[in-house]
C-alpha positions in Angstrom: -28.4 70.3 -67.9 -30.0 69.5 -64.5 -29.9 65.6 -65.6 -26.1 66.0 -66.4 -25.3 67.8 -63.3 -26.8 64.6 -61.4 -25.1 62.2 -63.6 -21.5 64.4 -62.7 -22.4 64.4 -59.0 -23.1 60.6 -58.6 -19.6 59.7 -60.2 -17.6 62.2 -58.3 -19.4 60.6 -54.8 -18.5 56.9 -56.1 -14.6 57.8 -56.7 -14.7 60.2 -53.5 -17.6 58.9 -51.3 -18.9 61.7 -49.0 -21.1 61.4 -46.1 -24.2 63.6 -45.1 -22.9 66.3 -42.6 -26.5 65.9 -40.5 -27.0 62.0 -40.5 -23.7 60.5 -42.1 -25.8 59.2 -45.1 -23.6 58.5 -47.9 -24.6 60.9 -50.6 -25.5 60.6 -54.3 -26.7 63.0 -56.4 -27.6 65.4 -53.6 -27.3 69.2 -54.8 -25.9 70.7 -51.3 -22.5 70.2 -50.5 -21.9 68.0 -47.6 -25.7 67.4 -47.2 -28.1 65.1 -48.1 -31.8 66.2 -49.6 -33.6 65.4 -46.3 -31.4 66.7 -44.0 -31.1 70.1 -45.9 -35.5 69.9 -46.2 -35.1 70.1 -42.3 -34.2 73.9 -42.3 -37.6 75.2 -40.9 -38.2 79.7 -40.7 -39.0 80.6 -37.4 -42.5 80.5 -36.7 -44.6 81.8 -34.5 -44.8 86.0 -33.3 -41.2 87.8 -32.9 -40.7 91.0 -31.3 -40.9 94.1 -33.7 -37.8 95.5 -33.2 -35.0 92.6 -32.5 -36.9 89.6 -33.5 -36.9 87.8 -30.7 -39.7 85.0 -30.6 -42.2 85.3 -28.3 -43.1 82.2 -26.1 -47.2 82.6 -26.5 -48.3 82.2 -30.1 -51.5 85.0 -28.8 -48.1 87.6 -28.2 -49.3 89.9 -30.7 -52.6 89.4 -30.9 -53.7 93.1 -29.4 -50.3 94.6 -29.7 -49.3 94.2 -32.8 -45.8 96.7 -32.3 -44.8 95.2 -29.1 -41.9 94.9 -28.1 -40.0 92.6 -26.1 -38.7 93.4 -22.4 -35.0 93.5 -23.7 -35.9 96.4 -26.5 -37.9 98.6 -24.3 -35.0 98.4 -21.5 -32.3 99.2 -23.8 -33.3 100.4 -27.0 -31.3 99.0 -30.2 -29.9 101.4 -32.5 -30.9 99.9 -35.0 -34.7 99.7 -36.5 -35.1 96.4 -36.7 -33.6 92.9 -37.4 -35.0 90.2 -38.6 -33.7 86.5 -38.8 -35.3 83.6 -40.8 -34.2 80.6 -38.9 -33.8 79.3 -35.8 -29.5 78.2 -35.3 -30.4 74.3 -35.0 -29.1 71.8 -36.9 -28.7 71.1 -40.0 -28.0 74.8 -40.8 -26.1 75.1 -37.4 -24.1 72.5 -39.1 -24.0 73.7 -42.1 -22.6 77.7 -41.0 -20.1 75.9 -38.8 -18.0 74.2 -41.9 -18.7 77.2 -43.9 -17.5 79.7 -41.4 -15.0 77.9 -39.6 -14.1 74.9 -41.8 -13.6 77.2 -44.8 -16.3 75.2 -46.8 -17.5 78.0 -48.8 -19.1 75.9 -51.8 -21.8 75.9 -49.2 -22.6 79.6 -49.7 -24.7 79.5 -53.1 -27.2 76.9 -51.1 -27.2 79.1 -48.1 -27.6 82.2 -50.2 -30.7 80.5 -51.6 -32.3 79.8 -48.1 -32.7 84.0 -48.1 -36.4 85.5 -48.2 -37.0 89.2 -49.4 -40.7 89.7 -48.9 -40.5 90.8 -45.3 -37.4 93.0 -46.0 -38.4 96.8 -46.5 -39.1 98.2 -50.4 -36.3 101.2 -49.8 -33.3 100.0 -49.3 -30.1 102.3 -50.3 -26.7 100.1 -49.2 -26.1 96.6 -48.3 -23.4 95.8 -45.8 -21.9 92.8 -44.0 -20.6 92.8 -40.7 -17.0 93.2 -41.1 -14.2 91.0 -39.6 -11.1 92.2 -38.3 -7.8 91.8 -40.9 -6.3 89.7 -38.7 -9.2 87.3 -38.5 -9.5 87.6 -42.4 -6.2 86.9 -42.9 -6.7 83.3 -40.5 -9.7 83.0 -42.5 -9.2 84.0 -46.0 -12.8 85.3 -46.3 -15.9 87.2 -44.4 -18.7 84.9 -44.3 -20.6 87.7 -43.7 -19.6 89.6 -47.3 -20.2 85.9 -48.8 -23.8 85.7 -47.5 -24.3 89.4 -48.6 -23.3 88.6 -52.1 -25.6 86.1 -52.8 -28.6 88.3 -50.9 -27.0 91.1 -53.6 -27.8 89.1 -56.8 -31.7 89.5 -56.0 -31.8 92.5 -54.2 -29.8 94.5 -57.0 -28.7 97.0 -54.7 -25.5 98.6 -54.1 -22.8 96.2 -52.1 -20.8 98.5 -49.8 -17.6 95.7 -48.5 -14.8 98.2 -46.7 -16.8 101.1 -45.8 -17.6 99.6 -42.1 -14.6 98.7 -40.9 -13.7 97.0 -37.6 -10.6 98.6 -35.9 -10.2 95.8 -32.6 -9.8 92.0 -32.5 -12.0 91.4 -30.1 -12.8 87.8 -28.5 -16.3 86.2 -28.6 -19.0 87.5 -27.4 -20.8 84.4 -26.5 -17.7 84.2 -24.0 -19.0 87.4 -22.1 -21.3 88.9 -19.7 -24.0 91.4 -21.2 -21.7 94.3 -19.6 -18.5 92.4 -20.8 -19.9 92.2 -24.2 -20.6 96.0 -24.7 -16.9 97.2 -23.7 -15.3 94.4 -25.6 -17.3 95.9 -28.7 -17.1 99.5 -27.5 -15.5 101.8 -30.5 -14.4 98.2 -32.7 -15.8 99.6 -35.6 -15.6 102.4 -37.8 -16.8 103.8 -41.1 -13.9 104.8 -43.4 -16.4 107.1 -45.8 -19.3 109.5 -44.1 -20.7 110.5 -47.0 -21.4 106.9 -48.7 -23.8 105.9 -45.6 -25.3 109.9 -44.9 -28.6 109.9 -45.1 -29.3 106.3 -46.3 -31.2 103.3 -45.7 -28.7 100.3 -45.0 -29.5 96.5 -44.4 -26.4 95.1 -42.3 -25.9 91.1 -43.0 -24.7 88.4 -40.6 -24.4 84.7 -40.4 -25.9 84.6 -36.8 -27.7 86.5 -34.5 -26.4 85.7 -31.0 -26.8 88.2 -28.3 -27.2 91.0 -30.8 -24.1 93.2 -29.4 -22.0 92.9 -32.1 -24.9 94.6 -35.0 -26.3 97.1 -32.3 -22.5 98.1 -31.9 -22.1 98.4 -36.0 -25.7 99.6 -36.5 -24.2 102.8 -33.3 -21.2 103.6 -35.9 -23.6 103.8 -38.8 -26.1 106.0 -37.2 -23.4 108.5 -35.7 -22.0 108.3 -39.2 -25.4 109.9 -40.6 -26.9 106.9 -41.4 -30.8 107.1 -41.7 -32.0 103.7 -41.0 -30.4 100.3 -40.6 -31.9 97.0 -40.6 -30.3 93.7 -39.7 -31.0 90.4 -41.6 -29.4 87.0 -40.2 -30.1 83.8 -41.7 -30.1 82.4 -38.2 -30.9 83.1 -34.6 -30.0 81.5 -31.2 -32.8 80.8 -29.4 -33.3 80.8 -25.5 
């Protein structure tokens, strides 16, 4: 089947030739949309020590070495609610490429080869609920999908856990945050989201999905309406992460 699926992909490049997002290569049999085998073998994790509780690499490779639960300066100054995040890889191209024509060029055969670039072994054994950061209908409507609940569902089909999509709501349009000031950032957020059902979150253990972490505002601000809503943990998983 593999063989076939080749075969299929080199004629529909010939009749409509497609060039390599990353290099403008023209592309054959490649499996990734829009991307050619190399460019796509360029997505590298983020190596190196991160910061416990945002994962936030640390510049010195020795961070860690006789504090292995430190923190970085940003965490211990204003404390996150939530307990922990982690993100796989650093927001450079190709995947910076790649989550731009998926989230803003609507290129969403991307997501089953960006759902597979997801690790679970550093991810906690308990988990209870999964959840993407939600979008507001407006923005859905401009959009016609959440990247965010796209990324979750392929992250679901291993993890087997429950998929919780219009629990966490977001009440504001809001503009970017990247546009903002720290300060700005937290009242353009402040009381955006909100959890339609209590009960469903009380108590549990809930990993929140994004595409990106940025500045971290907008997942401390849902992981806040989770907590108040009774939840007992909740860990945040990006594929990506901005780095300074």
């Amino acid at each position: 089947m593999q063989g076939l699926a080749d075969v299929l992909r080199r004629l529909l490049h010939i009749v409509l030739p497609v060039e390599c997002a990353g290099c403008g290569v023209a592309l054959s049999n490649d499996p990734v949309p829009f991307f050619c085998r190399s460019c796509w073998a360029d997505i590298s994790p983020i190596d190196g020590p991160v910061c416990r509780r945002c994962g936030r690499p640390f510049a010195s490779p020795v961070a860690l070495t006789f504090s292995p639960d430190h923190s970085c300066g940003s965490c211990r100054k204003n404390h996150p609610a939530y307990t922990s995040a982690w993100s796989l890889y650093p927001y450079t191209p190709p995947l910076r490429d790649a989550l731009c024509l998926f989230k803003y060029r609507g290129k969403v055969a991307l997501a089953e080869a960006l759902g597979r670039l997801w690790r679970t072994s550093a991810l906690p054994q308990q988990l209870d609920l999964l959840m993407p950061v939600p979008i507001h209908p407006s923005r859905l409507r401009e959009r016609e999908f959440n990247q965010s609940l796209l990324l979750a569902d392929q992250l679901n089909r291993r993890l087997q856990i429950p998929l919780s999509f219009d629990n966490l709501v977001r009440l504001r349009f809001t503009v970017p945050q990247t546009e903002l000031t720290r300060s700005a950032r937290l009242k353009n957020l402040r009381r955006a989201f909100a959890v339609r059902r209590p009960d469903e979150v009380r108590e549990k253990r809930i990993l929140l999905i994004d595409d990106v972490f940025t500045t971290g505002t907008t997942v401390n601000e849902c992981a806040q309406t989770l907590r108040k809503a009774g939840a007992a943990d909740v860990y945040v998983y990006t594929l990506a992460r901005t780095l300074e």
